[in-house]
N, CA, C and O atoms as a printed pandas DataFrame, in Angstrom:
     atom_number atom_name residue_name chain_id  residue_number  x_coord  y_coord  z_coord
0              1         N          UNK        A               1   57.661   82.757  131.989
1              2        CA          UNK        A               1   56.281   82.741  131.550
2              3         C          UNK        A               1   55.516   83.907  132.169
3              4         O          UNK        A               1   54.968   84.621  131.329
4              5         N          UNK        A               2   55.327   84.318  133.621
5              6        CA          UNK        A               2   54.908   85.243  134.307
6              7         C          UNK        A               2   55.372   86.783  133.643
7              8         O          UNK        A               2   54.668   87.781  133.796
8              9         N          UNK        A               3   56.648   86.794  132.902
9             10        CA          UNK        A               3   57.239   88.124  132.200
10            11         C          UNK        A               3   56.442   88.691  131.027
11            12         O          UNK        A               3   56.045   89.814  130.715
12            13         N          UNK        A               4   56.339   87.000  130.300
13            14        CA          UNK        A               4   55.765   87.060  129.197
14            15         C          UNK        A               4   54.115   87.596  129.471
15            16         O          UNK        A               4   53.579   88.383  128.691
16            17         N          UNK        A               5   53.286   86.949  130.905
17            18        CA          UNK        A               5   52.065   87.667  130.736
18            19         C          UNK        A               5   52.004   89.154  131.193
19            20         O          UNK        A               5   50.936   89.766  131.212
20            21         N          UNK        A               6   52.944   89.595  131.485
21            22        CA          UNK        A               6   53.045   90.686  132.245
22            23         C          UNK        A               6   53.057   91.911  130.800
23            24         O          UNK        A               6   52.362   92.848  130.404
24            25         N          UNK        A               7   54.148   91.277  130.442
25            26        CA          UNK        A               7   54.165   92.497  129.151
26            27         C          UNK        A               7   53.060   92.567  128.327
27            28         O          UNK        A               7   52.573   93.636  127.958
28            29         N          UNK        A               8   52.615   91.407  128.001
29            30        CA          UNK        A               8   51.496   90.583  127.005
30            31         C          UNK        A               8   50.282   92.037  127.726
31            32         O          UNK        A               8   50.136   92.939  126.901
32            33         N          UNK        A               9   49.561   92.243  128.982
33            34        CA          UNK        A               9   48.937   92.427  130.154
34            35         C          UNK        A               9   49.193   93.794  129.600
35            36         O          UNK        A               9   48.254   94.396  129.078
36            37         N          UNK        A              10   50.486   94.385  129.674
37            38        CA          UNK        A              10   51.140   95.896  129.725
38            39         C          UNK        A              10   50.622   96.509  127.772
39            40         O          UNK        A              10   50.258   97.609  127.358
40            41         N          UNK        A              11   50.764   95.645  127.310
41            42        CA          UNK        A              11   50.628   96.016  125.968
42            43         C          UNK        A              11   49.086   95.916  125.587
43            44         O          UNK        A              11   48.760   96.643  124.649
44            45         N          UNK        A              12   48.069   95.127  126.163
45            46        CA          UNK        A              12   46.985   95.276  125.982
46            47         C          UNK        A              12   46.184   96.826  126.476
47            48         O          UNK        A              12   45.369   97.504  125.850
48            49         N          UNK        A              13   46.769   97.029  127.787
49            50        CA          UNK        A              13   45.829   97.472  128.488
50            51         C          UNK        A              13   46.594   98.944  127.722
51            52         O          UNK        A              13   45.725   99.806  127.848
52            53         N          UNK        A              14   47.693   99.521  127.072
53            54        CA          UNK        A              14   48.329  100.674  126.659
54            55         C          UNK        A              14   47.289  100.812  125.141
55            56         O          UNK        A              14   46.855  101.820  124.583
56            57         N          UNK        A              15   47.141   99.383  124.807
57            58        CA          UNK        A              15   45.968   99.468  122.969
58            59         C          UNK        A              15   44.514  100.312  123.485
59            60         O          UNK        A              15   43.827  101.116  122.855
60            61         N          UNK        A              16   44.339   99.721  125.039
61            62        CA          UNK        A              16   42.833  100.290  125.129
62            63         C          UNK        A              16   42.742  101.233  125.578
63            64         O          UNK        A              16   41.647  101.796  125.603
64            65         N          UNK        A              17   44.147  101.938  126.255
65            66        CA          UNK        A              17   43.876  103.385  126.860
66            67         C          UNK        A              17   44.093  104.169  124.946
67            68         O          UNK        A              17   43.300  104.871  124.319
68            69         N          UNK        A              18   44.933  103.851  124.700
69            70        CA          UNK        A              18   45.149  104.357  123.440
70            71         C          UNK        A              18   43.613  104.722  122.745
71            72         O          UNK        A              18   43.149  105.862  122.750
72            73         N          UNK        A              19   43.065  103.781  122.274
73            74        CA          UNK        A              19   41.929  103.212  121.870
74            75         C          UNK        A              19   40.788  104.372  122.677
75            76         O          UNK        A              19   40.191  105.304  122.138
76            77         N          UNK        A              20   40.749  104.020  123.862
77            78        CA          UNK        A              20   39.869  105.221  124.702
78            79         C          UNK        A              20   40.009  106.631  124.756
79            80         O          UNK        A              20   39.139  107.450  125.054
80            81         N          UNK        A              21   41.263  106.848  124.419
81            82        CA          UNK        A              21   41.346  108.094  124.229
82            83         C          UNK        A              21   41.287  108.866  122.583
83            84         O          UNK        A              21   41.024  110.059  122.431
84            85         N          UNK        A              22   41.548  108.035  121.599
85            86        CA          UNK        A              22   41.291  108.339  120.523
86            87         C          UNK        A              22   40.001  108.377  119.907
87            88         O          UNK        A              22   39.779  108.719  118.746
88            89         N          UNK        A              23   39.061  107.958  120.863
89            90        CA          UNK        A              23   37.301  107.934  120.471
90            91         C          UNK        A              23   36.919  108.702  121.613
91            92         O          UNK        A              23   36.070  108.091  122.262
92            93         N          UNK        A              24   37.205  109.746  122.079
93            94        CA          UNK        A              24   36.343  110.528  123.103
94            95         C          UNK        A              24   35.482  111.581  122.159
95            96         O          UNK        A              24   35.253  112.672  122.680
96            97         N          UNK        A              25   35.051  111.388  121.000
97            98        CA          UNK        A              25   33.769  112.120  120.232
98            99         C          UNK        A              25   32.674  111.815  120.997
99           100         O          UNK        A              25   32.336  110.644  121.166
100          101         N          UNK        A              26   31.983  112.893  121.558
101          102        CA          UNK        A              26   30.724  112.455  121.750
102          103         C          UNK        A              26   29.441  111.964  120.716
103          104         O          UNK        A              26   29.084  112.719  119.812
104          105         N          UNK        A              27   28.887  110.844  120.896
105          106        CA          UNK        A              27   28.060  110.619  120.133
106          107         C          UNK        A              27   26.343  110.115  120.831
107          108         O          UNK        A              27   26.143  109.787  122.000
108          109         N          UNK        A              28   25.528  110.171  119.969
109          110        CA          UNK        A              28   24.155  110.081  120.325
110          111         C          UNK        A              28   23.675  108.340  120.059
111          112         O          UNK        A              28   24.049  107.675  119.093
112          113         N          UNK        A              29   22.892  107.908  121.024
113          114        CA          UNK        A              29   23.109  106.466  121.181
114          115         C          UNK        A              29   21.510  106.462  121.168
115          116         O          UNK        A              29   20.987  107.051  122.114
116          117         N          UNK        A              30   20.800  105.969  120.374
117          118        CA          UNK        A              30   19.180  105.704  120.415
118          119         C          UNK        A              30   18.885  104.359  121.023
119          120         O          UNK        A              30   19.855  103.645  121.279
120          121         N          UNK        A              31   17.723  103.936  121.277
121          122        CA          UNK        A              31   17.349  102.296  121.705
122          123         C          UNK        A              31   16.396  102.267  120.335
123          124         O          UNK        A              31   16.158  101.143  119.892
124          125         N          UNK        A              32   15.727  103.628  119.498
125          126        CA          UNK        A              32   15.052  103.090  118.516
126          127         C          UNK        A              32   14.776  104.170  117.548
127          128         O          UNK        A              32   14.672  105.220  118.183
128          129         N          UNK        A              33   14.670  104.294  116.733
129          130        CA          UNK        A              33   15.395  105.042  115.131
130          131         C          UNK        A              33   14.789  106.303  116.202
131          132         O          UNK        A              33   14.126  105.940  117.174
132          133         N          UNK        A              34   15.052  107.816  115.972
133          134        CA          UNK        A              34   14.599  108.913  116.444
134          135         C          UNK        A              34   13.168  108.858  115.102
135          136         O          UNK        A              34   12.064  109.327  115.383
136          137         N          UNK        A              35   13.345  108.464  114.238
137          138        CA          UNK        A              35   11.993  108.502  113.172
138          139         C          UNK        A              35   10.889  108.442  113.797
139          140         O          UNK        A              35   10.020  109.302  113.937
140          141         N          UNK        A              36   10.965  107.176  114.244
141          142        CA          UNK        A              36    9.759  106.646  115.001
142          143         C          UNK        A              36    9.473  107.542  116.184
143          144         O          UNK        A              36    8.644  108.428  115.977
144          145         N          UNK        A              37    9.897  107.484  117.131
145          146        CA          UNK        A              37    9.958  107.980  118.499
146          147         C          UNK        A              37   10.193  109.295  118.718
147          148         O          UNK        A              37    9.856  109.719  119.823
148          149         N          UNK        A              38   10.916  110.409  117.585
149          150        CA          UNK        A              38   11.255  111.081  118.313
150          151         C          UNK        A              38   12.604  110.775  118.995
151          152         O          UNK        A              38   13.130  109.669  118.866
152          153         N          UNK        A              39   13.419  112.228  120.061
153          154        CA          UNK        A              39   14.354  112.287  120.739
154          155         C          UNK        A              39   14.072  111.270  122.304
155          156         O          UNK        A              39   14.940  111.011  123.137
156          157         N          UNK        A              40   12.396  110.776  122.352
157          158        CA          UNK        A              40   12.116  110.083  123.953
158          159         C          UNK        A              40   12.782  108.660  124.165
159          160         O          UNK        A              40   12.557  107.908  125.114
160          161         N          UNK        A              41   13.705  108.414  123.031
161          162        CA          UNK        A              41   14.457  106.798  123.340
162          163         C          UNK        A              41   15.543  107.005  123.678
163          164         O          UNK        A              41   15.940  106.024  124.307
164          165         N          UNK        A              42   16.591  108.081  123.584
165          166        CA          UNK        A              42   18.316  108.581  123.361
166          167         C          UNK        A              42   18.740  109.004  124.782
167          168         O          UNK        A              42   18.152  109.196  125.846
168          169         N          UNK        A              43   20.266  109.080  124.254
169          170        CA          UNK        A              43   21.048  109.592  125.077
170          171         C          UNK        A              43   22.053  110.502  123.902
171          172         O          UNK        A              43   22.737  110.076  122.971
172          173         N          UNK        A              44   21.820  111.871  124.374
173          174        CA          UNK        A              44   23.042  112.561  123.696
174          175         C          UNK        A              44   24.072  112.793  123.964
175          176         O          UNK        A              44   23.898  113.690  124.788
176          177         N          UNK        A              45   25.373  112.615  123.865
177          178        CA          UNK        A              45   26.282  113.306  123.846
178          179         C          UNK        A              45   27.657  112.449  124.849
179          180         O          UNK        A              45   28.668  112.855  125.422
180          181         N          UNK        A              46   27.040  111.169  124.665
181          182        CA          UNK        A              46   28.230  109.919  125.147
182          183         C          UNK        A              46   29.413  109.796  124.821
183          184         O          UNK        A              46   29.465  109.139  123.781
184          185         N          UNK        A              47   30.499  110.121  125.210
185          186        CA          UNK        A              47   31.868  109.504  124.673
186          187         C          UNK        A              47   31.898  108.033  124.348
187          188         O          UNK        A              47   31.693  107.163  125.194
188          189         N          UNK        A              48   32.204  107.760  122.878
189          190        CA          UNK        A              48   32.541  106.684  122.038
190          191         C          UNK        A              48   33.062  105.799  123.078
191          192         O          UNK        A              48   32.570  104.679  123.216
192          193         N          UNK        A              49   34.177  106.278  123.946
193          194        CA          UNK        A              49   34.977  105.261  124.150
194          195         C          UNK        A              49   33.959  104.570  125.514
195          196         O          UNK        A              49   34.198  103.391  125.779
196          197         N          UNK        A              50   33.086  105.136  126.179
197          198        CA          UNK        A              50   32.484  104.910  126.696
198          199         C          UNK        A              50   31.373  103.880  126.511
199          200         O          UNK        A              50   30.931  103.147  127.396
200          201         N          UNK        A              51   31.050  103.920  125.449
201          202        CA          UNK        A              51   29.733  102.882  124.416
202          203         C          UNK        A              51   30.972  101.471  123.867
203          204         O          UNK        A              51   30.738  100.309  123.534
204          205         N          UNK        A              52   32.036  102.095  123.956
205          206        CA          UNK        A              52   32.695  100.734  123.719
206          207         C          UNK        A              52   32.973   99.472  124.543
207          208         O          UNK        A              52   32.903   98.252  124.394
208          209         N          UNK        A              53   33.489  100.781  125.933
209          210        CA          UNK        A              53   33.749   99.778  127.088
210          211         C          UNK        A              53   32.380   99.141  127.615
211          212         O          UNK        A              53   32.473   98.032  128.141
212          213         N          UNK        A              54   31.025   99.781  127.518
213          214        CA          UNK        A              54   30.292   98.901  128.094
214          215         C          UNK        A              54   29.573   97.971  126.890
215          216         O          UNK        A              54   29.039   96.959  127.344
216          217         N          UNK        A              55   29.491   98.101  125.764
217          218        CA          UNK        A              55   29.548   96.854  124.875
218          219         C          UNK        A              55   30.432   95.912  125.349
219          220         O          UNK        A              55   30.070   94.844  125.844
220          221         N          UNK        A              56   31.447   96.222  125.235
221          222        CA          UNK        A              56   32.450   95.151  125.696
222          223         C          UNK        A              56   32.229   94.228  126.717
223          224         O          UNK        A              56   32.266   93.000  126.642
224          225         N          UNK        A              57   31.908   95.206  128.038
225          226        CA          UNK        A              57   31.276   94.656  129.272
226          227         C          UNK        A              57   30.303   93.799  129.015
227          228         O          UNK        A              57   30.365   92.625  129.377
228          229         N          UNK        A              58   29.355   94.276  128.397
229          230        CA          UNK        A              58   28.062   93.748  128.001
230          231         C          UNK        A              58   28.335   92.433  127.418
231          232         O          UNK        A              58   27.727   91.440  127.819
232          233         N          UNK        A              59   29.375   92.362  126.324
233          234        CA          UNK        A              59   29.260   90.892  125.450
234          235         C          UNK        A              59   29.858   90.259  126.434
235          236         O          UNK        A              59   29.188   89.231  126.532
236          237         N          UNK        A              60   30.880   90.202  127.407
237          238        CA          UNK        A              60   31.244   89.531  128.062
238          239         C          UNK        A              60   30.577   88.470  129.190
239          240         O          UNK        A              60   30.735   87.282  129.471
240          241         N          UNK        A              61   29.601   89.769  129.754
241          242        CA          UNK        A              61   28.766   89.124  131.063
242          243         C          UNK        A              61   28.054   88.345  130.734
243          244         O          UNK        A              61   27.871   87.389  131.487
244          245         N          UNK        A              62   26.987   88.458  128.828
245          246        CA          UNK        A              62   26.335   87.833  128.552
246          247         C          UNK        A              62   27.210   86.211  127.586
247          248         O          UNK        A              62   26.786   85.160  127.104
248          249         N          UNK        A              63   27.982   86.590  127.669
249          250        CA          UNK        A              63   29.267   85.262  127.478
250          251         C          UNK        A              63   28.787   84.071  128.945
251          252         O          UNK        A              63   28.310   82.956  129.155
252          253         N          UNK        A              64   29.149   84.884  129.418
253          254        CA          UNK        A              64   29.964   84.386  130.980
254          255         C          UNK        A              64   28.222   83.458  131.458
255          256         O          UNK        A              64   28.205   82.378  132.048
256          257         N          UNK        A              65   27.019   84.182  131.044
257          258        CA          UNK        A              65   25.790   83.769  131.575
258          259         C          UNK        A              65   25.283   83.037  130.330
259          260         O          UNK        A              65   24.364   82.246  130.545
260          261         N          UNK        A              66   25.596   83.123  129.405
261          262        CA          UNK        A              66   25.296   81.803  128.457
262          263         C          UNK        A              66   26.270   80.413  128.424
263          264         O          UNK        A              66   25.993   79.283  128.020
264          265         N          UNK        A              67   27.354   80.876  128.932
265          266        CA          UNK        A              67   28.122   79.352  129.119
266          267         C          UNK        A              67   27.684   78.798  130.487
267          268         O          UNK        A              67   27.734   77.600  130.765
268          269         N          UNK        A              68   27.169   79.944  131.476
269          270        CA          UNK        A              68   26.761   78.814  132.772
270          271         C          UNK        A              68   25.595   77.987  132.902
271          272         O          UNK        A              68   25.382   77.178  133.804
272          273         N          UNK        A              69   24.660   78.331  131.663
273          274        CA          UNK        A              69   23.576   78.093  131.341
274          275         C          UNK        A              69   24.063   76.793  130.941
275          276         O          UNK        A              69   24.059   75.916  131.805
276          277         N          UNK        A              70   24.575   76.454  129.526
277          278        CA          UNK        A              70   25.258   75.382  128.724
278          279         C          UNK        A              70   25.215   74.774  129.901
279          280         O          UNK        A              70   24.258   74.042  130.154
280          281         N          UNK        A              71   26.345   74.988  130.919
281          282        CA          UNK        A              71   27.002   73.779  131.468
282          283         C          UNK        A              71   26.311   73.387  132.508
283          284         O          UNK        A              71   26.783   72.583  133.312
284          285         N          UNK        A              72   25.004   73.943  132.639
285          286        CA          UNK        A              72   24.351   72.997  133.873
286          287         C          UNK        A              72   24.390   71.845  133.967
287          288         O          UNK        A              72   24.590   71.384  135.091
288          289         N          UNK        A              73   24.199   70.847  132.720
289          290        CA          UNK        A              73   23.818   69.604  132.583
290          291         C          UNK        A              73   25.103   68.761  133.444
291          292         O          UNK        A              73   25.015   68.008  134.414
292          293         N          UNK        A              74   26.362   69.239  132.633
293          294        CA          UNK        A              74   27.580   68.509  133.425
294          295         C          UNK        A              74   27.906   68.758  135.076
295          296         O          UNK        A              74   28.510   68.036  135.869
296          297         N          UNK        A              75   27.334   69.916  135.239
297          298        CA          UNK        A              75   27.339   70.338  136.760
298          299         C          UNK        A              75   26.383   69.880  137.730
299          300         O          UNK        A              75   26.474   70.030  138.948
300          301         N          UNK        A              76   25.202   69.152  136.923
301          302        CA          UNK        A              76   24.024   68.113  137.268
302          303         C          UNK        A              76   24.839   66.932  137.433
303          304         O          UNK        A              76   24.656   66.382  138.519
304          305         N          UNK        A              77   25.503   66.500  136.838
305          306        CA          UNK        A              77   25.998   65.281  136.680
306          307         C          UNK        A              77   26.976   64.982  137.386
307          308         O          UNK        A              77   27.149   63.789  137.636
308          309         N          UNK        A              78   27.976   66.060  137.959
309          310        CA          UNK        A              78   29.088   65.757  138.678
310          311         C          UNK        A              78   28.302   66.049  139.546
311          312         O          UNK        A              78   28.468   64.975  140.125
312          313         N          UNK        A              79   27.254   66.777  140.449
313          314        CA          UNK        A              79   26.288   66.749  142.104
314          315         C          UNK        A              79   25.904   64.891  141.824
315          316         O          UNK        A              79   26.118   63.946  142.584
316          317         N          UNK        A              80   25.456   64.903  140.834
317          318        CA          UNK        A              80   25.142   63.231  141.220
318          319         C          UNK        A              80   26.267   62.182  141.425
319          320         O          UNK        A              80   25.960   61.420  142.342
320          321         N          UNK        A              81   27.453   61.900  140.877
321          322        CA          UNK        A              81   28.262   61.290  140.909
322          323         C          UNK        A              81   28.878   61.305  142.294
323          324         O          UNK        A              81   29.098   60.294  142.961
324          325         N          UNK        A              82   29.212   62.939  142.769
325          326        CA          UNK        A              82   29.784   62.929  143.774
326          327         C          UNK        A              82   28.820   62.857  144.797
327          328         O          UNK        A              82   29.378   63.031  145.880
328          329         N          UNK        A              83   27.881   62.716  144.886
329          330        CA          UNK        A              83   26.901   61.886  145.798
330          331         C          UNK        A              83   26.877   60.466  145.762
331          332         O          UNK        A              83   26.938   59.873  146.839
332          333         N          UNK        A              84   26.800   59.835  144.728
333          334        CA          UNK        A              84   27.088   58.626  144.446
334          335         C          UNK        A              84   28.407   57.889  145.133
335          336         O          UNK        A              84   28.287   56.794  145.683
336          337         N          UNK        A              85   29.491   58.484  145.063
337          338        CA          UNK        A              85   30.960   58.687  145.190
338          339         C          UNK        A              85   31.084   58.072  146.907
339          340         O          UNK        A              85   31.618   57.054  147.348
340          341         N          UNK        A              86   30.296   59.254  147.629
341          342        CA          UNK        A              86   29.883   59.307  148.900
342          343         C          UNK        A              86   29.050   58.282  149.414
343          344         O          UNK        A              86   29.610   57.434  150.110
344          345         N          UNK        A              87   28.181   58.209  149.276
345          346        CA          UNK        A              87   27.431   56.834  149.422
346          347         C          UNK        A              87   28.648   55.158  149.087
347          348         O          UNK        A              87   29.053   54.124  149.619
348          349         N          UNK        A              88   28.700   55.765  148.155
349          350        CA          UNK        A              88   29.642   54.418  147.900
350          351         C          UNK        A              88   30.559   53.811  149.069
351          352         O          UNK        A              88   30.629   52.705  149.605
352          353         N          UNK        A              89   31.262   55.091  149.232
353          354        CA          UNK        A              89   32.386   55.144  150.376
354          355         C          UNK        A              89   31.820   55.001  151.555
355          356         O          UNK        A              89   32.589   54.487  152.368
356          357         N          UNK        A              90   30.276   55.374  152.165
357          358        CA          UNK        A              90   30.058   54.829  153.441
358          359         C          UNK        A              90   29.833   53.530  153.443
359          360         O          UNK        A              90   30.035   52.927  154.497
360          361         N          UNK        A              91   29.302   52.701  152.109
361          362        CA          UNK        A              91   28.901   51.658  152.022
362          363         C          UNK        A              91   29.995   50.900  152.291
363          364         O          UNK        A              91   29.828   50.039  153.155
364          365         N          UNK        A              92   31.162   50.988  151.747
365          366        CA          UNK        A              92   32.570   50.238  151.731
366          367         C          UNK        A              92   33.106   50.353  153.331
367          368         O          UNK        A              92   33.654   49.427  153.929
368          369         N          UNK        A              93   32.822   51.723  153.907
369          370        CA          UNK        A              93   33.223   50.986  155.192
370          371         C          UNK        A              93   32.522   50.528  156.088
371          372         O          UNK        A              93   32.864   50.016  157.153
372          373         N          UNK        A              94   31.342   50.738  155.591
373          374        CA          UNK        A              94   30.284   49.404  156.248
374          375         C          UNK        A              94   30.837   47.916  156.558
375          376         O          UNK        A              94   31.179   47.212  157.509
376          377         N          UNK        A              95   30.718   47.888  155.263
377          378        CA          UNK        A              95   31.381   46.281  154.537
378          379         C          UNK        A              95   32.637   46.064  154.887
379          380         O          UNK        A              95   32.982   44.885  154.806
380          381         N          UNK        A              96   33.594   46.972  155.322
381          382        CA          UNK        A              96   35.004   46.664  155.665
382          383         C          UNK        A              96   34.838   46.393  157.691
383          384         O          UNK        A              96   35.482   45.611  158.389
384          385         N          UNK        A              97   33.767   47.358  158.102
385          386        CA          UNK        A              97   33.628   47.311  159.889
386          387         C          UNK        A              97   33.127   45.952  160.044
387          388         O          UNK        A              97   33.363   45.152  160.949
388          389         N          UNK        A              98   32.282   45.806  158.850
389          390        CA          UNK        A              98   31.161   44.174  158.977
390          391         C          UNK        A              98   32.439   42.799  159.163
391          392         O          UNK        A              98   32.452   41.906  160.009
392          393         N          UNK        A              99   33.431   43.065  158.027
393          394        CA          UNK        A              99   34.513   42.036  157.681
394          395         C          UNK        A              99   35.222   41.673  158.683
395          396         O          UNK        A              99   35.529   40.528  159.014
396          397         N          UNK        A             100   35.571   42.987  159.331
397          398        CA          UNK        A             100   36.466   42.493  160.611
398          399         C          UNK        A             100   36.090   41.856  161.702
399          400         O          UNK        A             100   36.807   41.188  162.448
400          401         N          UNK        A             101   34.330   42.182  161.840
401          402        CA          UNK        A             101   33.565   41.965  162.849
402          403         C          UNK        A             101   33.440   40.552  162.435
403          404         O          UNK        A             101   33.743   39.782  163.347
404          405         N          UNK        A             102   33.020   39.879  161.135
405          406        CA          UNK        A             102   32.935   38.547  160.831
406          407         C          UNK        A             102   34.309   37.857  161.209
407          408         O          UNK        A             102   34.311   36.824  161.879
408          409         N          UNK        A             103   35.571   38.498  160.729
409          410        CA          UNK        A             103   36.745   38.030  160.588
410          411         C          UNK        A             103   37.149   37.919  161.950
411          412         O          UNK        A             103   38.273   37.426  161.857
412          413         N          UNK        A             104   36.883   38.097  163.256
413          414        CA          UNK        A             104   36.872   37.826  164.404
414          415         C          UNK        A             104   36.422   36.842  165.513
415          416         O          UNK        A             104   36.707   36.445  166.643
416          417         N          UNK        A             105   35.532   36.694  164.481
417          418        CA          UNK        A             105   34.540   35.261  165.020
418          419         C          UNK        A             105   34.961   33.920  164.266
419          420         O          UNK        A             105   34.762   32.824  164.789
420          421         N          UNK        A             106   35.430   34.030  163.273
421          422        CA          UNK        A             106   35.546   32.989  162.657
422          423         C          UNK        A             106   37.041   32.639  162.968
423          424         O          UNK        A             106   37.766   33.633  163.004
424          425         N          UNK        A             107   37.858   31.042  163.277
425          426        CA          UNK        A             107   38.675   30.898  163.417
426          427         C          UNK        A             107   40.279   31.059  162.643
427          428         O          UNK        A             107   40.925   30.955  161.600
428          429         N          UNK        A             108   40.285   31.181  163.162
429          430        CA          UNK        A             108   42.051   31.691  162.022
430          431         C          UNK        A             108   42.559   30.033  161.602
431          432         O          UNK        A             108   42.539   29.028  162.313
432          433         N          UNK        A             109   42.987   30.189  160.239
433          434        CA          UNK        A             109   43.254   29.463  159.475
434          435         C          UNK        A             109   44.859   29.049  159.847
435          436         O          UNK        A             109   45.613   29.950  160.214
436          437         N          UNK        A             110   45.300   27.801  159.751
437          438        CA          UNK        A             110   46.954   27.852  160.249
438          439         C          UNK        A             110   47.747   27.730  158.893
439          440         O          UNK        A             110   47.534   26.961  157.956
440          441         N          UNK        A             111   48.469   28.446  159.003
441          442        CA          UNK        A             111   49.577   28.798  157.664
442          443         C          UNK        A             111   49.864   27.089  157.550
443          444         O          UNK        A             111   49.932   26.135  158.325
444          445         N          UNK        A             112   49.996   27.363  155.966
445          446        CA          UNK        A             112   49.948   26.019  155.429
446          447         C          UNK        A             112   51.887   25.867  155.262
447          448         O          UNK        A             112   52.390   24.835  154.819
């Protein structure tokens, strides 16, 4: 299995050097039409493969920070449980120190 991710790993990362090197055109990247604005929004003269990798970056991180968002609720819920969990468990050996302490005082029963 470890072979299999290895090559799997080896063959990805050979698509994106591939990939990176076949888009090194420089290109001009605006934040808003040059119509409007003028050249005061741009960047000229970026390598493609460069605007790819940090898109890429980009969809990812904002992946990674919209699912931690999602999952607060369940991550609310397991802080309470496992507080709950805890409490529980001091309570039980409360009740188990109390038992023995009762179970000491009270006389022992003779096997029937």
């Amino acid at each position: 299995m470890r072979t299999i991710k290895i090559i799997s790993l080896g063959i990805l990362a050979a698509a994106l050097v591939l990939v990176g090197v076949s888009n090194m055109t420089p290109v001009d990247i605006y934040l808003l039409p040059p119509a409007l604005t003028g050249d005061a929004y741009g960047v000229k003269g970026v390598p493609l493969a460069l605007v790819i990798i940090v898109a890429g970056f980009a969809g990812v991180v904002f992946g990674l920070v919209a699912e931690w968002v999602r999952e607060r609720k369940q991550r609310v819920l397991a802080d309470d449980k496992r507080r709950e969990l805890a409490e529980l468990r001091q309570e039980l050996a409360q009740l188990r120190a109390r038992s023995t302490e009762v179970a000491d005082i009270l006389p022992r029963r003779p096997a029937a």
